[in-house]
C-alpha positions in Angstrom: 2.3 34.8 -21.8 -0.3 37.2 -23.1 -1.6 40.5 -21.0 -4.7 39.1 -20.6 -3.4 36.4 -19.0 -1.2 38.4 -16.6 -4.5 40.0 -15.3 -6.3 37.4 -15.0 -3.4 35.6 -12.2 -3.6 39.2 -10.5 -7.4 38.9 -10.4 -6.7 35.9 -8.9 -4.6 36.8 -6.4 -6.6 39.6 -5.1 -9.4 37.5 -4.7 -7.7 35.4 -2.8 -7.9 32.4 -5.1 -3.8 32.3 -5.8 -1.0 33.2 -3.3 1.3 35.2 -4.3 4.1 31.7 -4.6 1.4 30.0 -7.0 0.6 32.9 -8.9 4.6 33.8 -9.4 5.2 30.0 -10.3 2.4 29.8 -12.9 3.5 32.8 -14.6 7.2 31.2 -14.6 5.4 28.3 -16.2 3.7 30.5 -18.8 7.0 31.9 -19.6 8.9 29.1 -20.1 6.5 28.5 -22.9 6.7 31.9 -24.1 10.1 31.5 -24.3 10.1 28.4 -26.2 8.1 29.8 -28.4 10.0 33.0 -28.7 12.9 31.0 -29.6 11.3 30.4 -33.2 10.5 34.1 -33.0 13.4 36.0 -31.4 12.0 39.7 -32.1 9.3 38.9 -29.5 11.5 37.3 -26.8 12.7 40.4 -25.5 9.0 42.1 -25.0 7.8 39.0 -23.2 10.8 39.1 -20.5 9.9 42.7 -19.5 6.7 41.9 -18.9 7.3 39.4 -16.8 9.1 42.0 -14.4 6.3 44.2 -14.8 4.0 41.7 -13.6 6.1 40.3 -10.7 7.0 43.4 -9.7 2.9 44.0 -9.1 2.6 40.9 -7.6 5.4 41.6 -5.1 3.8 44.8 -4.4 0.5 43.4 -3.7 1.6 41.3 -1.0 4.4 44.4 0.4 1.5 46.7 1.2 -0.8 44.1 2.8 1.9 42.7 5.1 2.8 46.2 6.3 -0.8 47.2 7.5 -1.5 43.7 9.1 1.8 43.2 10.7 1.6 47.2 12.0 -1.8 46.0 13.9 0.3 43.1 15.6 0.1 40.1 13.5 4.2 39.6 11.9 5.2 36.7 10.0 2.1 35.8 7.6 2.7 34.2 4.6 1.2 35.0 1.3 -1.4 32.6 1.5 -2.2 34.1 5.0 -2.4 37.4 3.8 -4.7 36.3 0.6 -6.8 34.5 3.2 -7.7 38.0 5.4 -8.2 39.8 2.5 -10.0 37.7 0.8 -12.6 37.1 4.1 -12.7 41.1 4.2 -10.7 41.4 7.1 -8.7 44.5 7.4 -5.9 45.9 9.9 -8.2 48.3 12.1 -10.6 45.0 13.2 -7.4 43.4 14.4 -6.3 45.8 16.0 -10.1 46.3 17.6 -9.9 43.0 18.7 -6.4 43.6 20.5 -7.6 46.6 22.1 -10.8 44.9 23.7 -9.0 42.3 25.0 -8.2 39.6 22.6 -4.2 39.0 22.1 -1.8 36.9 20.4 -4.2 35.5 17.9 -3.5 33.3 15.0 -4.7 33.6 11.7 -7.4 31.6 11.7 -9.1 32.7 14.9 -9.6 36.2 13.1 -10.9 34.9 10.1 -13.3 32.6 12.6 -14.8 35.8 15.0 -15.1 37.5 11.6 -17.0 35.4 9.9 -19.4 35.0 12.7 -19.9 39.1 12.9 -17.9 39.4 16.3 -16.4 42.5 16.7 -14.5 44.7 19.4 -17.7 45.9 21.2 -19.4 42.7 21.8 -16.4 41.2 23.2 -15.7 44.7 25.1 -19.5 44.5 26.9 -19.0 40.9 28.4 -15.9 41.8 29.9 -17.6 44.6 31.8 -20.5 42.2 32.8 -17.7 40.1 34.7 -16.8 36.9 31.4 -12.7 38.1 31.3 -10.3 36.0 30.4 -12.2 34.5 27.2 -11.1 32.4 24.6 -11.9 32.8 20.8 -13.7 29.7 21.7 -16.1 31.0 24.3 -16.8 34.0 22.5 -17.9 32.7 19.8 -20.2 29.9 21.8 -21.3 32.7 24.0 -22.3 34.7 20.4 -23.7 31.8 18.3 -26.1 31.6 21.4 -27.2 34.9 21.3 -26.3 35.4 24.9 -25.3 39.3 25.5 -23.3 41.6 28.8 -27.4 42.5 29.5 -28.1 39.1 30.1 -25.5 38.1 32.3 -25.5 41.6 34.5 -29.0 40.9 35.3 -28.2 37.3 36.3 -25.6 39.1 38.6 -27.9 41.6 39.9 -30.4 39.1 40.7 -27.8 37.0 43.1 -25.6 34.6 40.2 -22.3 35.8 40.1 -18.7 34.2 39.1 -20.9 32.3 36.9 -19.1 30.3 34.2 -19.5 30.5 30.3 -20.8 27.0 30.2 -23.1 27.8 32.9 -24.1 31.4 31.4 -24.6 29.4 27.7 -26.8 26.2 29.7 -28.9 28.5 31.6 -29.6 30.8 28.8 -30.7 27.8 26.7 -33.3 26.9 29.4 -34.7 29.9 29.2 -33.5 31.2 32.8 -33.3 34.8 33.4 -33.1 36.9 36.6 -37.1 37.0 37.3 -36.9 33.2 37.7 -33.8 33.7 39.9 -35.5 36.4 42.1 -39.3 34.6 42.2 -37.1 31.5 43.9 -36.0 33.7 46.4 -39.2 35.2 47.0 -41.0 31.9 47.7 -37.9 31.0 50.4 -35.3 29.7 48.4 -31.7 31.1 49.5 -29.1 31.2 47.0 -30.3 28.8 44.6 -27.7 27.1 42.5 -27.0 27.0 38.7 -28.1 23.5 38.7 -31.4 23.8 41.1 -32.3 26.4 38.8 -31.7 24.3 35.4 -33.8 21.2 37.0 -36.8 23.6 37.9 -36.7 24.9 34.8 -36.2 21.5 33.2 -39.9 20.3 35.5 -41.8 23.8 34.6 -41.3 24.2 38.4 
């Protein structure tokens, strides 16, 4: 196996297109054939072994010094490809751990790479808890981001008389175009209280 080579699989793994296993078994591959064909030249065997070690050894520390950071913000266990996978999306040790802080525990994997990718971070997840949504799933947030539905929006549904709302209710009323002056010209014209779903169907009429 050539140098080049051996930079290229690194390349690779840093990217995030090879774990660590399949870059470690490709370059056993390439060295099996380097030693077949170093068997027909013996003086170049020994050069090629060391190499090898080299190149593991880099390889090995790659994947050392990313599972110390991630697993130090909370997240033990990963596997190369797991590893490859956060790095490879950008995500790094302090946004988990941002995440953790504001609320958002025992997540997997893929559920950082998913809030990630759709630009949620530690603040937005930090304001709707203080507007009253606690308890949220990676699920909700995301819905309740993809929607463009923010803490302002639900606090002045509050302030206007809708509290303990739910996301789904949040998420449907949002996408009607409800917002607290429609809440507060109900009550104004005599209707007490009105519901989630009397406002949706007034809305839903132009009423």
């Amino acid at each position: 196996m050539t140098n080049e080579e051996r930079i290229k699989i690194l390349e690779m793994v840093a990217t995030g297109k090879l774990t660590v296993e399949q870059a470690s078994q490709l370059m056993d591959k390439l060295d099996t054939k380097s030693t077949a064909a170093a068997a027909k030249r013996p003086d170049q065997g020994q050069r090629s072994g060391a190499y090898t070690q080299e190149t593991i050894g880099r390889i090995r520390g790659y994947r050392k010094s990313g599972d110390t950071a991630l697993t130090e913000a909370g997240l033990a266990y990963f596997t190369a490809r797991q590893i490859a996978a956060l790095k490879n999306y950008g995500v790094d040790a302090d946004y988990i751990r941002a995440l953790q802080e504001a609320g958002l525990a025992d997540l997997t994997v893929r559920q950082v790479i998913s809030l990630h990718n759709y630009g949620v971070d530690a603040d937005y997840i930090r304001a709707l808890q203080e507007a009253g949504l606690t308890n949220l799933t990676v699920r909700q947030v995301i819905s309740l981001y993809n929607y463009g539905v923010d803490a302002n929006y639900i606090r002045a549904l509050q302030e206007a008389g809708l509290a303990d709302l739910t996301v789904r209710q949040v998420i449907s009323l949002y996408n009607y175009g409800v917002d607290a002056d429609d809440v507060r010209a109900l009550r104004e014209n005599g209707v007490a209280g009105p519901t989630v779903e009397r406002l949706l169907s007034l809305k839903k009429y132009g009423y």
